[in-house]
C-alpha positions as CSV (number, residue, x, y, z in Angstrom):
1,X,0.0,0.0,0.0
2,X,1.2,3.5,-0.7
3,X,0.2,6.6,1.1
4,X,0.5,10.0,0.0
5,X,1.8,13.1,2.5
6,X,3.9,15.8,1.7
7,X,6.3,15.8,4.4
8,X,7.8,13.0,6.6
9,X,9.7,13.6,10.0
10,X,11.7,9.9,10.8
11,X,12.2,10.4,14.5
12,X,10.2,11.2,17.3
13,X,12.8,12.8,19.6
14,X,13.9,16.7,20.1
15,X,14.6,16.9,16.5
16,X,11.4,15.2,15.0
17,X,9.4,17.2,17.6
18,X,10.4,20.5,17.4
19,X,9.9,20.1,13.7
20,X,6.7,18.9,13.5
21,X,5.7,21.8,16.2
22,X,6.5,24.0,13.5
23,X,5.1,22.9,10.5
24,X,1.8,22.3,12.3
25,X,1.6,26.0,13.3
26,X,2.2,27.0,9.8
27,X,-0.4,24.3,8.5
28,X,1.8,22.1,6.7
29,X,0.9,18.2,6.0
30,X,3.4,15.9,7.4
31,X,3.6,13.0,10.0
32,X,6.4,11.8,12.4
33,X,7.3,7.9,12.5
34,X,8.5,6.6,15.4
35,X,10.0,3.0,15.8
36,X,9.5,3.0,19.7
37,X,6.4,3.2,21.5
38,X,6.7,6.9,22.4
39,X,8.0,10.1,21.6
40,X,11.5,10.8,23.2
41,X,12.0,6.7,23.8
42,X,15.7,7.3,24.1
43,X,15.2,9.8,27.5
44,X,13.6,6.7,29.0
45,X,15.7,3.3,27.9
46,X,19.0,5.1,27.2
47,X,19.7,7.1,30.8
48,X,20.2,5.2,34.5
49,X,17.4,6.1,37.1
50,X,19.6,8.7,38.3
51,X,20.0,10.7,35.5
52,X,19.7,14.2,35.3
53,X,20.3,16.9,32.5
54,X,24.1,18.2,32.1
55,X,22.4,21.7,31.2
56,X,20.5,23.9,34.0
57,X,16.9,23.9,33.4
58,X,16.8,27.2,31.5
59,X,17.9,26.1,28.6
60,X,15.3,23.2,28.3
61,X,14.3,24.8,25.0
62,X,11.8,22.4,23.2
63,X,9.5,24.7,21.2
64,X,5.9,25.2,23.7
65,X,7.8,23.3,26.2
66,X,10.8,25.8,27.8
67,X,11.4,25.1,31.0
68,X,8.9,27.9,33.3
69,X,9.4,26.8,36.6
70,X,10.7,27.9,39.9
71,X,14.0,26.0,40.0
72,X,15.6,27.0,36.3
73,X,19.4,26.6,37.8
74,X,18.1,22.8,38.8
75,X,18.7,19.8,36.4
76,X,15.7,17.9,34.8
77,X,15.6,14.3,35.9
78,X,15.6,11.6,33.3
79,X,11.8,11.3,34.6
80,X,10.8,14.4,34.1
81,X,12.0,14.5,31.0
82,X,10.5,11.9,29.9
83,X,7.2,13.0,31.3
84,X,7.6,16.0,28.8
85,X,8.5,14.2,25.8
86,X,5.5,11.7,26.0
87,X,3.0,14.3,26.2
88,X,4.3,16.3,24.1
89,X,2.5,15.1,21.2
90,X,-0.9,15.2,22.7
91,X,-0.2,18.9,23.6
92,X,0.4,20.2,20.6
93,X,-1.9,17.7,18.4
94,X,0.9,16.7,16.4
95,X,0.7,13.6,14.5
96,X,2.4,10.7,15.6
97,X,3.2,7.4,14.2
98,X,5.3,4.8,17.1
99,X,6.0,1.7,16.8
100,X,7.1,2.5,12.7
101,X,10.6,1.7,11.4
102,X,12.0,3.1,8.3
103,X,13.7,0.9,6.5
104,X,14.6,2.8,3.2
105,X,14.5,6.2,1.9
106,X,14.5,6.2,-1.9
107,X,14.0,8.5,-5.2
108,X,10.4,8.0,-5.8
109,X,9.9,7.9,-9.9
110,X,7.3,10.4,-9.8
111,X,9.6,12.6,-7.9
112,X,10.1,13.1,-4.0
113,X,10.9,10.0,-2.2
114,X,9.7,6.6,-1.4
115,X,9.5,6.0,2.3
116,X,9.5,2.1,3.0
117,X,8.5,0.7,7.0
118,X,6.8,-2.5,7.9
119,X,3.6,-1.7,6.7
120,X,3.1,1.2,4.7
121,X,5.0,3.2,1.9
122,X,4.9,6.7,1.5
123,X,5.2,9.1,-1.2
124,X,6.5,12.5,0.3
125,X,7.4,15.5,-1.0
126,X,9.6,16.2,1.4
127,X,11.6,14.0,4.3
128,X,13.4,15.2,7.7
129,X,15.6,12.9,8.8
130,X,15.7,13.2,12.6
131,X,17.1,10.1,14.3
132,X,20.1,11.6,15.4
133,X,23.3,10.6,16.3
134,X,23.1,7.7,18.9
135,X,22.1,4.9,17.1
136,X,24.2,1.8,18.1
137,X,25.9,1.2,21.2
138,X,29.7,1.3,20.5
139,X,31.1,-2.1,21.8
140,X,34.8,-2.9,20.6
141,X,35.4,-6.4,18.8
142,X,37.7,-7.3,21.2
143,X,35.1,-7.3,24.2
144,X,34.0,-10.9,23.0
145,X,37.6,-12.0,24.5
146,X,36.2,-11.2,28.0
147,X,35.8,-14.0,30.6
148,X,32.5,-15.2,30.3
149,X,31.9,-14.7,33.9
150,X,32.1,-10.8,33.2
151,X,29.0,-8.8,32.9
152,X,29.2,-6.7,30.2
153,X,26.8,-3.7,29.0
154,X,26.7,-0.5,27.4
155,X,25.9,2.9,29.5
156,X,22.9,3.1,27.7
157,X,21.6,-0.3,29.8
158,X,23.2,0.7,32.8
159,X,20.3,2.1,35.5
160,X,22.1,1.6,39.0
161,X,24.4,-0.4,40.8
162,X,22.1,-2.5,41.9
163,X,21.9,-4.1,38.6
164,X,25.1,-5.5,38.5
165,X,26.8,-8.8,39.9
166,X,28.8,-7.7,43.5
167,X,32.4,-7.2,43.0
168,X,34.2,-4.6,41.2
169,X,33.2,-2.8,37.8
170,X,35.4,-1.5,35.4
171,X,33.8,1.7,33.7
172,X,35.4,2.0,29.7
173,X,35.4,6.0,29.1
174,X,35.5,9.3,30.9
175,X,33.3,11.2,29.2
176,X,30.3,12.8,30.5
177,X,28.4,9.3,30.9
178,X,31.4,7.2,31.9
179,X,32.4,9.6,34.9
180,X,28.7,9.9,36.6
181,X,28.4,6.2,36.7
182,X,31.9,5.9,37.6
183,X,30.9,8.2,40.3
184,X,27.7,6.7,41.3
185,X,29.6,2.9,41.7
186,X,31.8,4.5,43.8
187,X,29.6,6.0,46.1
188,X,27.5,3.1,46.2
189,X,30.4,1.1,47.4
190,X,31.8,-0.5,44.5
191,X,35.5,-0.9,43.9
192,X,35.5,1.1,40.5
193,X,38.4,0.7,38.1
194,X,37.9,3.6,35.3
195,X,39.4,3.8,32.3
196,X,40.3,7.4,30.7
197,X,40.5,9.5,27.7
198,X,41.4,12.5,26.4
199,X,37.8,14.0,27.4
200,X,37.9,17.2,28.5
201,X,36.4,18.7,32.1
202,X,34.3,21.8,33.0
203,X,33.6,22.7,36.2
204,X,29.8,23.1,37.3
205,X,30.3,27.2,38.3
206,X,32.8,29.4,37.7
207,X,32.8,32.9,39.4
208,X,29.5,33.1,40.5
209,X,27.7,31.6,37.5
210,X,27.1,28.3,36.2
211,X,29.5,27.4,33.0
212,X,26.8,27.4,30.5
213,X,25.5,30.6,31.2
214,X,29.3,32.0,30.5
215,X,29.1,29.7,27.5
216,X,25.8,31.5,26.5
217,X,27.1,34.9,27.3
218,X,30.6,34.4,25.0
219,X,28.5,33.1,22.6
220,X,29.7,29.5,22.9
221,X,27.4,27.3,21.9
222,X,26.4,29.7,18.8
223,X,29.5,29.0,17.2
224,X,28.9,27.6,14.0
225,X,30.3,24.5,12.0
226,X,32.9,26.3,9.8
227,X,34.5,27.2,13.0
228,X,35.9,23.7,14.2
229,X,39.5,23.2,13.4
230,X,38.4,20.1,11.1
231,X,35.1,18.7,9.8
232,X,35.9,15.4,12.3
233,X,36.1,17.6,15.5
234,X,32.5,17.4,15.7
235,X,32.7,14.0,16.9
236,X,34.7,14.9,19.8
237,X,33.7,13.4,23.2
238,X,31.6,16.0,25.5
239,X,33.9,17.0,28.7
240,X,32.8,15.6,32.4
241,X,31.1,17.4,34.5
242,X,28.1,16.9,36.9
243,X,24.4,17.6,36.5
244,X,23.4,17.5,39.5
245,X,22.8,21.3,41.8
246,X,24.6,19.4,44.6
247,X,27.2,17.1,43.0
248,X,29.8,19.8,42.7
249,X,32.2,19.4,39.5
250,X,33.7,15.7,37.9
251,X,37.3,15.3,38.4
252,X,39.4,12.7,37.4
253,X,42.1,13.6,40.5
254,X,39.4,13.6,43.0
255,X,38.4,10.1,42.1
256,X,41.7,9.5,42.3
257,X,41.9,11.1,46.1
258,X,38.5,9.2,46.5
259,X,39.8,5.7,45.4
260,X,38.8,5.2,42.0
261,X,41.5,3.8,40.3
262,X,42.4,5.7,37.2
263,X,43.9,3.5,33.8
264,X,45.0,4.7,30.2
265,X,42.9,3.5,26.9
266,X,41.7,0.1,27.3
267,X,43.1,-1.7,23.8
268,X,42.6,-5.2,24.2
269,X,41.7,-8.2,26.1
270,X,44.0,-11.2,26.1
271,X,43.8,-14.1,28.6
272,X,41.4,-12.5,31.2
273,X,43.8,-9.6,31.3
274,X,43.8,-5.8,29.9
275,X,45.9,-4.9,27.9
276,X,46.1,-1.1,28.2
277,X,47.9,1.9,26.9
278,X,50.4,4.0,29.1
279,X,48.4,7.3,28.4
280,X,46.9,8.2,31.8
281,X,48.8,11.0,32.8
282,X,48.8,12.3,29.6
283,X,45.0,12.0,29.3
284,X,44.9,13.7,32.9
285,X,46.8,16.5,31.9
286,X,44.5,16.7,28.5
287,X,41.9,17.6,30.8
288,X,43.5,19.8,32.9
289,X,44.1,22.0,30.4
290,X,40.8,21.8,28.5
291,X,39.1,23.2,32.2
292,X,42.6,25.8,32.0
293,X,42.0,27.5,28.3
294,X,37.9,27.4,29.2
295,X,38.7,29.2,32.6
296,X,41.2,31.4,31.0
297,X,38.7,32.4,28.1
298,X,35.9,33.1,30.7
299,X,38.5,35.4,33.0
300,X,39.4,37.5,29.7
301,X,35.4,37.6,28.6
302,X,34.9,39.0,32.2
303,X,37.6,41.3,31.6
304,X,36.5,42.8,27.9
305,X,33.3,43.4,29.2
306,X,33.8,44.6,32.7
307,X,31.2,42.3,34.6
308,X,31.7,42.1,38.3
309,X,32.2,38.9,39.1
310,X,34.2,37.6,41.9
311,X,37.7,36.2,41.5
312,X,38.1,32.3,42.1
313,X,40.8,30.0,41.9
314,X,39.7,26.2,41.5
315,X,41.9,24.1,43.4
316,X,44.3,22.5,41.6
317,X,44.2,19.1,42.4
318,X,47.0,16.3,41.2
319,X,46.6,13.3,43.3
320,X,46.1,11.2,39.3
321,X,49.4,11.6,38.5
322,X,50.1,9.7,41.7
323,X,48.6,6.6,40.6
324,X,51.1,4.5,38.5
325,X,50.4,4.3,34.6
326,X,49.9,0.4,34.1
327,X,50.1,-1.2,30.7
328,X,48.1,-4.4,32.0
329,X,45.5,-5.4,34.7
330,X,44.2,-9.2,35.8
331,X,40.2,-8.6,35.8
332,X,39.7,-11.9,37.9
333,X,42.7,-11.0,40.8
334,X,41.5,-7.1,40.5
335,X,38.2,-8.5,41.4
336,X,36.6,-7.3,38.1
337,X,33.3,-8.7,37.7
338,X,31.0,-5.8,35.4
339,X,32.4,-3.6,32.3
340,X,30.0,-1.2,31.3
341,X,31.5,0.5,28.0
342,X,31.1,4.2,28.6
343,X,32.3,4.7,24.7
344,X,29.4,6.5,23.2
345,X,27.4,5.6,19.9
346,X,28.0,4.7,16.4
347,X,25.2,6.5,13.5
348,X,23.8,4.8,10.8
349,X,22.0,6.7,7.9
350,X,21.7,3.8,5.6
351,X,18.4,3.8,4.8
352,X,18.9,7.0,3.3
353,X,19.4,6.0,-0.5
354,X,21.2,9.2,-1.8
355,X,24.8,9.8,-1.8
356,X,24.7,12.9,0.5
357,X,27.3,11.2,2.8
358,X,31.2,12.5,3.8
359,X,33.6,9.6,4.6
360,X,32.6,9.8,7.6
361,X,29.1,8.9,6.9
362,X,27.5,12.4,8.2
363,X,25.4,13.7,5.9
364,X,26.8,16.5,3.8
365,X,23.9,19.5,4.5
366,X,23.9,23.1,5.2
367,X,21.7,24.2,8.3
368,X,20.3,20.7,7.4
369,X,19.3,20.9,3.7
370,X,21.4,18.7,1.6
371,X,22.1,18.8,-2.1
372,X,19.1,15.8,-3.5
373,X,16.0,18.9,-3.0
374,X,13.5,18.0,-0.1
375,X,15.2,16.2,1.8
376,X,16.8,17.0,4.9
377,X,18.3,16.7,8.5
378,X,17.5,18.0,12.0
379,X,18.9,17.3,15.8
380,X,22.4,16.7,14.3
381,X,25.4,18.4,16.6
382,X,27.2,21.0,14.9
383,X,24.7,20.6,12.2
384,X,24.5,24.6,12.0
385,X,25.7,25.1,15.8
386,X,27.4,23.4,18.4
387,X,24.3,23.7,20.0
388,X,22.4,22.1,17.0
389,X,21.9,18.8,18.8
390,X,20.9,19.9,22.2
391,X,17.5,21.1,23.8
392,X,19.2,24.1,24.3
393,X,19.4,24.4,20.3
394,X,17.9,22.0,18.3
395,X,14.6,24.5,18.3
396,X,16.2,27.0,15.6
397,X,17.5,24.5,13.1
398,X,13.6,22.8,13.2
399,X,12.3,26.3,12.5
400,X,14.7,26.9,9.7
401,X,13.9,23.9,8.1
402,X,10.0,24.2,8.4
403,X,10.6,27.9,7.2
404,X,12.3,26.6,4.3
405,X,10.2,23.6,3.1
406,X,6.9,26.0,3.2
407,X,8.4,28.5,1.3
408,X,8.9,26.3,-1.4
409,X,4.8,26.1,-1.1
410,X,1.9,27.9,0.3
411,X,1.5,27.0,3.8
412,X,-1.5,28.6,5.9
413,X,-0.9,31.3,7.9
């Protein structure tokens, strides 16, 4: 069977949403598919039951659904977001197709696109692609050489330490995920064993204001894509800090001072053992400068444009480079019986049937519009912005891209 409908959003999270918000207030046909059983699925299966926004709640900036509360230097919980996101639909009356997988985005021979899922094909004029970035857990090949006693599961399974087998857990990555479960084993008991990267670290406040409110103010997260140093950089790992009002700032030395034991690159398994690189220190010192240049950019904005905000010094902590850079580690004598790989997601656009790809596999676009007409991308970082994948951001690019697919027809006022 195939349906007609001018546009299609695949994706009902931030992206999708946002999207769909806009084209319905301008009156344009469209409909959102969904492969999960709600909007915003990925806020409820992919986050532990203590999770809680990196950003404060004042930038929660879905379109009809910014944050107006009392509390807007708090932190969203993984439940309230979620509550948000599955309503969100209903709200606004926007329509919403779950449980619907794409499998195939094709030329259509009567022009547009044919849009292939389980059930139904469509023929759209137009096609927003809005699945994102986080598509498949990254697992190493090598992880199928661990004992088969060892737990193993990505952060995206993880929900608390409850979950897991007693004994000790070995957390692979110290990005922003990697370091709050690192964080939350630890204080939950756990002998945790965590191994780094060259992630960067932010503290949560910096003279007298939260960091993203500086980043906001020096115009941060507005800098656009031709800004990055290469076209790859937008894949870099997001720096650790905490989301939490009370959980002062992620540091790699005070889990160090706490008794988290701090390892280089895991690169292979062999034999029940880990075989690891010798990088720790220098990954410890890559973060110690990131938090360094941010601070030192912040202290010069301050300066340029005279705000009066009080001096701090953040304390300079270097109790990692204590801990002895080891190129191997027995899991069973280490008591090592959980690995939770804390190394982000892979992205997949191939049911997209165009070749509108880079060798990377991102789509070639600009501000989401790519190069085969009607079809295009939204909820993508540094898609336009660095804030073009985050709720902070991903409300301009939607609105650009529903501005620009009714201009190329009449759309009700």
């Amino acid at each position: 069977m195939i349906q007609s409908i001018d546009t299609l959003i695949i994706g009902g999270g931030q992206g999708g949403l946002a999207t769909s918000y806009y084209l319905k207030q301008q009156g344009r046909e469209h409909l959102i598919l969904e492969q999960s059983d709600q909007a915003g699925s990925a806020w409820r299966d992919g986050r532990w039951d203590s999770f809680t926004l990196v950003t404060p709640n004042w930038a929660f900036r879905l379109p009809g659904a910014e944050y107006a509360g009392d509390d807007p230097a708090g932190f969203l919980d993984r439940d309230q977001v979620v509550e948000i996101f599955a309503g969100y639909a209903d709200k606004f009356g926007l329509p919403l197709r779950t449980r619907t997988r794409v499998s195939a985005v094709e030329a259509s021979p009567e022009g547009g696109f044919l849009v292939h899922t389980q059930d139904t094909t469509y023929q759209a004029r137009n096609v927003v692609v809005a699945t994102g970035l986080f598509q498949a857990p990254r697992i190493p090949v090598f992880a199928e050489r661990l004992p088969a006693d060892v737990v193993q599961l990505h952060s995206g399974d993880y929900r608390n330490p409850d979950q897991l087998p007693e004994g000790g857990v070995l957390v692979v990555g110290s990005s922003q995920s990697g370091c709050q479960i690192a964080q939350e084993l630890h204080q939950s008991g756990r002998p945790v064993y965590l191994c780094t990267s060259g992630a960067g670290r932010i503290p949560r406040t910096y003279r007298g204001r939260d960091i993203f409110a500086w980043a906001a103010l020096m115009g941060f997260s507005d800098r656009t894509v031709d800004q990055l140093p290469s076209p790859r950089a937008k894949f870099a790992a997001n720096p650790h800090m905490a989301g939490k009002s009370d959980g002062g700032s992620l540091n790699l030395h005070q889990f160090a001072r706490d008794g988290i034991r701090l390892l280089g690159r895991l690169q292979n398994v062999e034999d029940g053992k880990l075989r690891l690189a010798g990088d720790l220190h220098d990954n410890l010192a890559k973060a110690d400068k990131f938090e360094a240049d941010m601070l030192q950019g912040i202290d010069a904005y301050i300066a340029q444009a005279g705000i009066d905000a009080p001096l701090e010094a953040l304390p300079q902590w270097q109790d990692g480079y204590a801990q002895t850079a080891i190129d191997e580690l027995d899991l069973a004598a280490s008591g090592i019986r959980t690995v939770i790989w804390a190394i982000g997601y892979d992205f997949d656009f191939g049911m997209v049937k165009f070749p509108i790809f880079d060798e990377d596999g991102y789509p070639i676009q600009q501000r989401g519009a790519t190069a085969q007409p009607g079809l295009y991308f939204v909820g993508l970082p540094w898609l336009h912005k660095q804030k073009s994948g985050l709720l902070a951001g991903v409300a301009e690019d939607a609105a650009h891209i529903a501005q620009r697919i009714c201009a190329e027809q009449t759309c009700a006022a």
